[in-house]
C-alpha positions as CSV (number, residue, x, y, z in Angstrom):
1,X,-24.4,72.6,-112.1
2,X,-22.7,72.3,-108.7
3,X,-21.8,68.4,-108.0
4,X,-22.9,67.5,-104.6
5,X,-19.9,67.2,-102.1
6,X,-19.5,63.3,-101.1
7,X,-17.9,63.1,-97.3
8,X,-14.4,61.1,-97.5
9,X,-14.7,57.7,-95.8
10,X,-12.0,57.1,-93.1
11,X,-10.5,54.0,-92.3
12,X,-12.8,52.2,-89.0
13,X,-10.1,51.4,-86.1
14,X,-10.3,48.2,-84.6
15,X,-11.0,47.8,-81.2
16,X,-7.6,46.6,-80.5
17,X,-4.7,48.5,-79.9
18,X,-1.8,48.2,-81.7
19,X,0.6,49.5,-79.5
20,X,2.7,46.9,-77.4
21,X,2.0,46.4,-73.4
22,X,4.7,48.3,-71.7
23,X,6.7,46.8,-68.9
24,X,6.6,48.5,-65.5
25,X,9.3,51.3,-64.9
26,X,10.0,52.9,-61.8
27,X,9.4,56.9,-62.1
28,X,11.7,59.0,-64.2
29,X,10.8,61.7,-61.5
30,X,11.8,59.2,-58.4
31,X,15.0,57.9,-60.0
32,X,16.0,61.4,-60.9
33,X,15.1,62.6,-57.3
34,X,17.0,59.6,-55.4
35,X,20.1,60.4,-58.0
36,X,20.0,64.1,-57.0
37,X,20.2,63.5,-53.7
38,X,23.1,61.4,-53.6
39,X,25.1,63.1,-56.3
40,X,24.6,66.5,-54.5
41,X,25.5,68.2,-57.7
42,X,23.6,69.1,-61.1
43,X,23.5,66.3,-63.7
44,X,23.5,66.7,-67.4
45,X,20.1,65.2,-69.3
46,X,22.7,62.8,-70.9
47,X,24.3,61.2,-67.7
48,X,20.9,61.4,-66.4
49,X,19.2,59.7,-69.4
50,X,22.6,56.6,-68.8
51,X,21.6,56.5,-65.3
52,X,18.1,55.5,-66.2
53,X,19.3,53.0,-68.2
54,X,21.3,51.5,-66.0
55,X,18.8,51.5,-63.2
56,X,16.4,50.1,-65.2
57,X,18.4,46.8,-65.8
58,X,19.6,46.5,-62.3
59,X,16.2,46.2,-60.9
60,X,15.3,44.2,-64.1
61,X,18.2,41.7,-63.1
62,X,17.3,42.2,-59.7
63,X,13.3,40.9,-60.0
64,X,14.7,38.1,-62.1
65,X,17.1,37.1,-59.4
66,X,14.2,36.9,-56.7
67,X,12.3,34.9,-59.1
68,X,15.0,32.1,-59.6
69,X,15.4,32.3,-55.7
70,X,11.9,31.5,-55.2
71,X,11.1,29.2,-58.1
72,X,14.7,27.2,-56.8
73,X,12.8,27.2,-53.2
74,X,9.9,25.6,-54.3
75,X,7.6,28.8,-54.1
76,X,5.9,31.4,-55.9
77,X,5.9,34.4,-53.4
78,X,9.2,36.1,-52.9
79,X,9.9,36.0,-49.2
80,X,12.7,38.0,-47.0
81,X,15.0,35.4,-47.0
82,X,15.3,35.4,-50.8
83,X,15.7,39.0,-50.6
84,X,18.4,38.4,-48.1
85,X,20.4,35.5,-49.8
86,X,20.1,38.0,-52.8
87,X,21.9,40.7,-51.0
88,X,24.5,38.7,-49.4
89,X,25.1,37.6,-52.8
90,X,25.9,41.3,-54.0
91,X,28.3,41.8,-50.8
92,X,25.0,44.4,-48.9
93,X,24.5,42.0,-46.3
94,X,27.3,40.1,-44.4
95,X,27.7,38.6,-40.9
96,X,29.1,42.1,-39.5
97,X,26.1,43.6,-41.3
98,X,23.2,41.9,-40.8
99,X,20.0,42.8,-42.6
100,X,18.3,44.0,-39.7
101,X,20.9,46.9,-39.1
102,X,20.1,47.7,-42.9
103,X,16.5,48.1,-42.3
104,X,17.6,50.0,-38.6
105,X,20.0,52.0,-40.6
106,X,18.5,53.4,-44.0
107,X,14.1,52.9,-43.4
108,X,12.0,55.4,-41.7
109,X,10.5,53.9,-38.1
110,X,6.7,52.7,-39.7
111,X,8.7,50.4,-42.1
112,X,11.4,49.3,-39.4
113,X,8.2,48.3,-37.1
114,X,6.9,46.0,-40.2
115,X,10.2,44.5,-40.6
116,X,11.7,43.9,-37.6
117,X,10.0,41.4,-35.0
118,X,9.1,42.8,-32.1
119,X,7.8,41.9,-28.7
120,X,4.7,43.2,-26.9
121,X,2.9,42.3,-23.8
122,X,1.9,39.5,-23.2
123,X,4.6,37.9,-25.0
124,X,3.4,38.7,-28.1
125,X,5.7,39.5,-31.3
126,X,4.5,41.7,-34.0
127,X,4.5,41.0,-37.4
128,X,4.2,37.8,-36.7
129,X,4.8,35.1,-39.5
């Protein structure tokens, strides 16, 4: 006679992952984008796989710089000055070149009108702190 077919049991999963929480990343796509346009050139997948590398520790080192500058200030929100002692540090900002002209020179005008106090009528200065 024909023995009856039993169904395999398979193993229950938890209702926990397993896999580890991933850090943050910026975007393969943006890096790769921001690289291109720079370089001006094509870029091999291996220089471009090094150069993902090597941005991800910069702004790795970067974010743990500001946090030292604010937790050294007493704080626990990163403010523009620690973003500006931070760039001074790394030679960006100096007293020919002051932040300001940064933001002038390289942001697009909605970011330069959040940035950069100005005044208004009434004597009014916008974004005020």
């Amino acid at each position: 006679p024909l023995k009856l077919l039993q169904p395999k049991t398979v193993p229950k999963r938890l209702g926990t992952s397993e896999r580890k929480p991933r850090e943050p990343q910026v975007s393969r796509s943006l890096i790769k984008e921001i690289f291109r346009h720079f370089v001006k050139m094509p870029v091999t997948r291996d220089a471009f796989q090094i150069v993902e590398k090597c941005s991800e520790r910069y702004f790795k080192q970067l974010s743990d710089d500001l946090e030292a500058y604010t937790h050294h200030a007493g704080r626990k929100t990163v403010e523009m000055d620690d973003l500006e002692v931070l760039m001074r540090r790394q030679g960006l900002v100096t007293d020919a070149v002051p932040l300001v002209v940064l933001i002038e020179r390289y942001l697009p005008l909605e970011y330069r009108k959040l940035l950069i106090p100005i005044a208004v009528s009434g004597n009014k200065v916008i974004p005020s702190k």
